[in-house]
Each structure stands twice: as structure tokens, then as C-alpha cells.
C-alpha positions as CSV (number, residue, x, y, z in Angstrom):
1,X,93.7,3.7,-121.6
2,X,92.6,3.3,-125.1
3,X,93.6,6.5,-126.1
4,X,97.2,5.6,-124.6
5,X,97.2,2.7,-126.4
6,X,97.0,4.4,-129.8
7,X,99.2,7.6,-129.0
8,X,96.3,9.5,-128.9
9,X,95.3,11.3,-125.9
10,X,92.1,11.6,-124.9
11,X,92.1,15.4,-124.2
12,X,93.4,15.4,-127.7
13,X,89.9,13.7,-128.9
14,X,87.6,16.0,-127.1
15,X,89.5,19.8,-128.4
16,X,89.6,18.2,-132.1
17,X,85.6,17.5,-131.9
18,X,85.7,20.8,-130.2
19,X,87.2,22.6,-132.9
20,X,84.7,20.8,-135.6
21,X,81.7,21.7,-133.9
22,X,83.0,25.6,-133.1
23,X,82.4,26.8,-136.8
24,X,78.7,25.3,-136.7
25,X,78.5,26.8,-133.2
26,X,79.0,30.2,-134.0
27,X,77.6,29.9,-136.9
28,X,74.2,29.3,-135.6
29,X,74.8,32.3,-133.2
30,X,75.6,34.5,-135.2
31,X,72.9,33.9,-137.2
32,X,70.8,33.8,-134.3
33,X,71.6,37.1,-133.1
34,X,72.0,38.9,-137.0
35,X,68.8,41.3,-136.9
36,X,66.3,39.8,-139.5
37,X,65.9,41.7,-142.7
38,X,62.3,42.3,-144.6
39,X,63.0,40.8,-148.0
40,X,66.1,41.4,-150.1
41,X,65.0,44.1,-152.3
42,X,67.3,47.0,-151.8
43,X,65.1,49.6,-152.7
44,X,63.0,48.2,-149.6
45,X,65.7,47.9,-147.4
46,X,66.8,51.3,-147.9
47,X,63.3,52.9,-147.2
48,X,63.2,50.3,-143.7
49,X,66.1,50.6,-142.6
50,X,68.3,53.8,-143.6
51,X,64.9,56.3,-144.4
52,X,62.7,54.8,-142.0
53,X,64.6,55.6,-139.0
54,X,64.7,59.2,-138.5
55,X,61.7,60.0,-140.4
56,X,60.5,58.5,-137.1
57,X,62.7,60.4,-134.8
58,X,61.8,63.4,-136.1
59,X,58.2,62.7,-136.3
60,X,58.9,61.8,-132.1
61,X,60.8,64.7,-131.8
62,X,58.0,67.3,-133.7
63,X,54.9,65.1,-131.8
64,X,56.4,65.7,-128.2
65,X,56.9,69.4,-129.1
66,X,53.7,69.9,-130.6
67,X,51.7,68.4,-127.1
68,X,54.0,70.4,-125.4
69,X,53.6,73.3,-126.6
70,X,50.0,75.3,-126.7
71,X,47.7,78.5,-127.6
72,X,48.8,79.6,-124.4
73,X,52.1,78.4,-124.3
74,X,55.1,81.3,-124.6
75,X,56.9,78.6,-126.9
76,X,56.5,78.6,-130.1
77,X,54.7,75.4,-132.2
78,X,56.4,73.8,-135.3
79,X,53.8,75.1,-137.2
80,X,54.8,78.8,-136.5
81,X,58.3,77.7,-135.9
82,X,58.1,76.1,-140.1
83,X,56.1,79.5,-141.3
84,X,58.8,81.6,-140.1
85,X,61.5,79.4,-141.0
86,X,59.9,80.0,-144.9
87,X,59.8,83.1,-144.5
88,X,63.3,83.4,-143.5
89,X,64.9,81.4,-146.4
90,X,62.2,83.2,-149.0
91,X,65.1,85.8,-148.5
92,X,68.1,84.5,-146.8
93,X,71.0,87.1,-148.4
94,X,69.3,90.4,-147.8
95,X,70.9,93.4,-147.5
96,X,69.5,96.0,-145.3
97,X,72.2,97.8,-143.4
98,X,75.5,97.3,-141.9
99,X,74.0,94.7,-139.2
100,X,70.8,94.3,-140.5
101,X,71.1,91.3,-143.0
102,X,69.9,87.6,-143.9
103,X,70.6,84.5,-142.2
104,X,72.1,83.3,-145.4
105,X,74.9,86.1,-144.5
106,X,74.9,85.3,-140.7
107,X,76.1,81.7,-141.2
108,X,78.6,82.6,-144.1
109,X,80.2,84.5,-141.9
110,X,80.3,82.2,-139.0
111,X,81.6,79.6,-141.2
112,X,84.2,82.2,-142.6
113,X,85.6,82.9,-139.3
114,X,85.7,79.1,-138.3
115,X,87.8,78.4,-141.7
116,X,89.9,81.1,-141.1
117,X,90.1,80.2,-137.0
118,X,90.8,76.1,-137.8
119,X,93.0,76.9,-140.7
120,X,95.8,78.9,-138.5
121,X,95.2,75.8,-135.8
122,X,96.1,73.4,-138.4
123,X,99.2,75.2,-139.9
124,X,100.4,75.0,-136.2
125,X,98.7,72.0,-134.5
126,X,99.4,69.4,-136.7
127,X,103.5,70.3,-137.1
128,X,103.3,70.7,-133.1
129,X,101.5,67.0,-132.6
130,X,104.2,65.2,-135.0
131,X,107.1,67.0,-133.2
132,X,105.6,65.7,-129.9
133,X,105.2,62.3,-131.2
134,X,108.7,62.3,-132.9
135,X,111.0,63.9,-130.2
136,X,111.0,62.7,-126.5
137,X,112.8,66.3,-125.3
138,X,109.2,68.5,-127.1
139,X,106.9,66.1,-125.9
140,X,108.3,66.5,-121.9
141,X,108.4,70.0,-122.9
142,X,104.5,70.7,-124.2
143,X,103.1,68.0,-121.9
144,X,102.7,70.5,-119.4
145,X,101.7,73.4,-121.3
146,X,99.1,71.5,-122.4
147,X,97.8,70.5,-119.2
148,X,97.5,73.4,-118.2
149,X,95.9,75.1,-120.7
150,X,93.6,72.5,-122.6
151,X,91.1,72.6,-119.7
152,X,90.4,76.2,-119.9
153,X,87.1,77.4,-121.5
154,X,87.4,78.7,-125.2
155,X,85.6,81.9,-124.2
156,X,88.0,83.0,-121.3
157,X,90.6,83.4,-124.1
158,X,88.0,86.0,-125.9
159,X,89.3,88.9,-123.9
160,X,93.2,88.4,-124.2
161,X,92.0,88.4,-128.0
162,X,90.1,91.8,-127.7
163,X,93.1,93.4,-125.9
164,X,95.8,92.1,-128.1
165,X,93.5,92.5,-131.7
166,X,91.4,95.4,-130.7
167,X,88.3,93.8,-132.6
168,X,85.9,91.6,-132.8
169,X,86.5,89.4,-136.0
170,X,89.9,88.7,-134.8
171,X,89.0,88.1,-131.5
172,X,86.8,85.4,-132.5
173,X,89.1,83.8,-134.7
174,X,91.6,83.8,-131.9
175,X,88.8,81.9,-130.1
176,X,88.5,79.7,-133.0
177,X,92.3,78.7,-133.2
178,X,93.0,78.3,-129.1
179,X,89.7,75.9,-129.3
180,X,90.7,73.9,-132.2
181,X,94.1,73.4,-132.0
182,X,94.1,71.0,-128.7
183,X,92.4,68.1,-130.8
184,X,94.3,68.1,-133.6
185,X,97.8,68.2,-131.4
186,X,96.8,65.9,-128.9
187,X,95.8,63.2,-131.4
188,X,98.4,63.3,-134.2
189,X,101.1,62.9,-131.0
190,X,99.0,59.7,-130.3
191,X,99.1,58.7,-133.6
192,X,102.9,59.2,-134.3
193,X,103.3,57.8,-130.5
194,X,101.4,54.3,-131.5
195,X,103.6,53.6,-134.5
196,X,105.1,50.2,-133.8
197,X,108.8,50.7,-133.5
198,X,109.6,48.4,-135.8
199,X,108.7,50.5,-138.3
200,X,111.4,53.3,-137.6
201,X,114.1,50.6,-136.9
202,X,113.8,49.6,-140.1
203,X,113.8,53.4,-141.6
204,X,117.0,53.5,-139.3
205,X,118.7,50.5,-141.1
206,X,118.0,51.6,-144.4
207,X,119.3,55.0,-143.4
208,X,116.4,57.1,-144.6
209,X,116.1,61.4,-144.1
210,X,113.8,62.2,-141.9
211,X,111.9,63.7,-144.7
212,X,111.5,60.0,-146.3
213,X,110.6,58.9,-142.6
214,X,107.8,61.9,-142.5
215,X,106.2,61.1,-145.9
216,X,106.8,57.2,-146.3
217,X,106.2,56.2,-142.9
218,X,104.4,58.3,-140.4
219,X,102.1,60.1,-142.3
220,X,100.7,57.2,-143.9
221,X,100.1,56.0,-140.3
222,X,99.6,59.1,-138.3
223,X,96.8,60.0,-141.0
224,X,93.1,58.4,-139.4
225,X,94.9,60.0,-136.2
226,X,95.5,63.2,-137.4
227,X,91.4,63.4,-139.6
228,X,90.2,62.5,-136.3
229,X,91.6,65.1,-134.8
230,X,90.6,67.6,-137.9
231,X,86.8,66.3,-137.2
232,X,86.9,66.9,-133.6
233,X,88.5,70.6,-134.2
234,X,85.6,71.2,-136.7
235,X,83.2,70.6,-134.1
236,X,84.6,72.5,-131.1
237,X,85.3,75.6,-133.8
238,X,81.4,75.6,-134.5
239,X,80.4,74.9,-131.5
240,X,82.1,77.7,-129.6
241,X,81.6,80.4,-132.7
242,X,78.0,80.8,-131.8
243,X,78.6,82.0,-127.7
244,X,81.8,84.0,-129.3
245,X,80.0,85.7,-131.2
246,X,77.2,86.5,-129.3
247,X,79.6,88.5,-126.5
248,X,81.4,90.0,-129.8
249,X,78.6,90.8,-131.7
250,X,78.5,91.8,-135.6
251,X,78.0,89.7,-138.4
252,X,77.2,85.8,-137.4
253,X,74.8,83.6,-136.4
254,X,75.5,83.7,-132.8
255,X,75.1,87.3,-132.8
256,X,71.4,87.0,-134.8
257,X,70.5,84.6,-131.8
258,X,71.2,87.2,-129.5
259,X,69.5,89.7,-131.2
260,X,66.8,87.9,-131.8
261,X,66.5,87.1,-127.7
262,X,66.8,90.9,-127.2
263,X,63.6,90.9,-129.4
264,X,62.0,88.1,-127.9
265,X,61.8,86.7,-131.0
266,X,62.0,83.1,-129.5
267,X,61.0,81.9,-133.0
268,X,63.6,83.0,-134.6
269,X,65.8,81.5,-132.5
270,X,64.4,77.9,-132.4
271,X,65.2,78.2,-136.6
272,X,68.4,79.2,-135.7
273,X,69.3,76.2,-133.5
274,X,68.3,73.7,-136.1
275,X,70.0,76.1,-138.9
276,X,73.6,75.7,-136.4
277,X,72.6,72.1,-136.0
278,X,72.2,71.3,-139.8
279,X,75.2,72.8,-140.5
280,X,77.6,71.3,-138.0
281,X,75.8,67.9,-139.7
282,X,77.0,68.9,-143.0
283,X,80.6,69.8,-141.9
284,X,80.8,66.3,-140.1
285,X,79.4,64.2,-143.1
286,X,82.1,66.0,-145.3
287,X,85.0,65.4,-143.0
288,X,83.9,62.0,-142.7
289,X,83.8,61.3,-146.3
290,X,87.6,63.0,-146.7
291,X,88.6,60.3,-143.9
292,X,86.8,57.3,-146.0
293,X,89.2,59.0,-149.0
294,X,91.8,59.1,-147.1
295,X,92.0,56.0,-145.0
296,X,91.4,52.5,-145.5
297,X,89.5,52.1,-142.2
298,X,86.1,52.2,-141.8
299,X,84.8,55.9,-140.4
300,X,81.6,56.3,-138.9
301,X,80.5,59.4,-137.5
């Protein structure tokens, strides 16, 4: 009754001292649940919380291999696994005969024929994902195609590539490009798909070429799509060149894995996987930089 009396309403009372009270509310849970922070120093804060971090994942990670592994175990310990890493990269671009060279070589060679691989899938991919985004008619049309052959295994494209290139460096690279080109279509068509329409009615009005439409318009929005898509290709192309090269054989670091399992050199091989692992790391903290340059959004890998 009194709020009648007064043109107010009563609900009108409570949602105003609701509103006041929200910004101290969330305030003092958010603070609440913000992790605390040891001092202000950033110095300090780097070594706690960036440094700190894996150092102790990789001290976990070297611990539980080290009880695992024994004097009488077949598998190797860290310790012989780090003295035959050293001796390794003492000499990592030796030149011994035709196959018979350092891991330096291996990897530049696997990382050539991934370049070479996602290159030719990103001449073609990106054009391919923009024409599906941009034309109803291609997208109906490639749907299926890409249904169908998106699912299949990189690998069981590896002998249509022997057949048609009669060798094995373009057999992998073959490999390479049917692998890589499926994430850079798939999400540059999403990207040019979620453009708000509004966008191209306006192009429309002003009458702009669709060249103007390409350059001013989508690829300014279709770009964090499209890098996503380039990061994701990256990583299936290095991924796959390892078991592509180990059926073709040759120069590469998949095919020094296998070699070095035909030797039972299971030492050699444990190098090798953090050597493949280090440098997929690499490639992804380079891409995602290019996508911080790129974009204004923030990228995290």
C-alpha cells in the first residue's frame, strides 16, 4: 500500500536494492574464487607460476619412468635415454651414405615434405572453403564429397600416391596434402558461413565487386577461421609424416624410427619421440603467434 501510494511499486524497491548490491556481490566472488598470487613481484610470479609448472611435470613425468624402468628392465632409463640423446646431437648433420645420415637431416626432410604437402593443401583448400561458404550451389555440391572422404585414414591414400607418382617422396607429400587439406576447407566454409548477413547486404547496397567483398569484408572475418584451420592442418601433416614415412622409407624421421626398431635400438627411438614431439611444439607456438599477429582475439594453444 505504501508503495502505491507513492507510484512506486514495491517489486520496483526490491530489483533497484538488487541491482546496488549485485556489483558488491560479484565482486566479493570473484575475488573469492581469483587464485591467490605469492607477492607482486613479477620476476617471482614468473618463476611460480609460468616456470614452475612443468619443471614439475617433467620432473613427474622423468620420476615415474625412472621407478619404472630397471637394470633388468628391456626399456631404456632417462639416464641412457639423455647419454644417447648427446651423442646424437654431438653430430646431428652427418653424412655417411645415401640413407645413412644424422637426425638433424631426418627431420629436415620430414619438415620439407610437410611444407611442401600443406603448401599445395593451402593453395587449394582455402580457395575451396571460401567458394563453399560464398556459393550455396558448391557448398551442396562438396558437402558430400567431403563426407565421404574426410573420414578415411591419411595412410590408405599412400598407395593411390605410389601408383599414380611411382615414388616415395611424392607419395608422401600426396599423403601430406589429402590430410591437411580437410581442416583448412572445412573451417574457412564455417567462417565465411558465420558472417552476419548484414554485412553482405550492406556490400550489396553499396554495390561493391566481389573482389572488394573478398578483401574488405570476408577475409578480415573469415581470418581466426581460416589460422585455425592452418594450425590444425600443421598438426595432422606432422602427425601422419612419421607413419608415411615409415611404409615409404628414405630420408625422414619416421623412417629412422623404423630403422632404429629393426635394430632394436629402442633408445634411439624414445629420442626420436620427444625429438617429433618438440618439434610439433615449435610449429604450434609459431602458428599461434602468426594468429596473435593476425587476429585481434585472444589465441591460446
Amino acid at each position: 500500500m505504501i508503495g502505491n501510494w507513492f507510484g512506486v511499486r514495491p517489486l520496483a524497491l526490491v530489483e533497484d536494492a538488487a541491482a546496488k548490491a549485485a556489483p558488491s556481490v560479484r565482486s566479493g566472488r570473484s575475488a573469492a574464487m581469483a587464485p591467490r598470487r605469492l607477492g607482486t613481484h613479477p620476476v617471482l610470479q614468473f618463476c611460480v607460476y609460468t616456470l614452475l609448472p612443468p619443471l614439475c611435470g617433467f620432473a613427474l613425468l622423468i620420476g615415474a619412468w625412472a621407478l619404472a624402468t630397471g637394470d633388468e628392465s628391456l626399456f631404456p632409463t632417462p639416464w641412457a635415454t639423455l647419454e644417447a640423446a648427446i651423442v646424437l646431437f654431438s653430430d646431428p648433420f652427418f653424412v655417411y651414405g645415401p640413407n645413412d645420415v644424422g637426425i638433424g637431416w631426418h627431420v629436415l626432410s620430414s619438415l620439407e615434405r610437410v611444407g611442401v604437402g600443406f603448401g599445395l593443401a593451402a593453395l587449394v583448400g582455402i580457395p575451396l572453403g571460401f567458394a563453399i561458404g560464398r556459393y550455396l550451389f558448391v557448398g551442396r555440391m562438396m558437402d558430400p564429397l567431403i563426407s565421404l572422404f574426410r573420414p578415411v585414414s591419411p595412410l590408405a591414400w599412400l598407395p593411390i600416391g605410389l601408383l599414380v607418382f611411382q615414388g616415395s617422396d611424392p607419395a608422401a607429400i600426396w599423403t601430406i596434402f589429402i590430410c591437411s587439406i580437410w581442416p583448412m576447407v572445412i573451417n574457412t566454409a564455417v567462417g565465411v558461413q558465420r558472417l552476419p548477413q548484414d554485412y553482405l547486404n550492406v556490400a550489396r547496397v553499396l554495390n561493391l565487386s566481389e573482389w572488394k567483398i573478398f578483401t574488405k569484408i570476408l577475409l578480415p572475418a573469415v581470418l581466426p577461421y581460416m589460422l585455425t584451420g592452418v594450425r590444425l592442418a600443421v598438426g595432422i601433416a606432422w602427425l601422419v609424416i612419421v607413419a608415411a614415412e615409415m611404409l615409404t622409407g628414405g630420408v625422414g624421421i619416421g623412417f629412422w624410427v623404423w630403422d632404429e626398431w629393426n635394430n632394436l635400438n629402442v633408445t634411439h627411438i624414445i629420442v626420436a619421440i620427444f625429438v617429433i614431439g618438440s618439434v610439433g611444439l615449435m610449429l604450434e607456438l609459431v602458428l599461434v603467434r602468426v594468429a596473435q599477429a593476425f587476429t585481434f582475439e585472444d589465441v591460446k594453444s
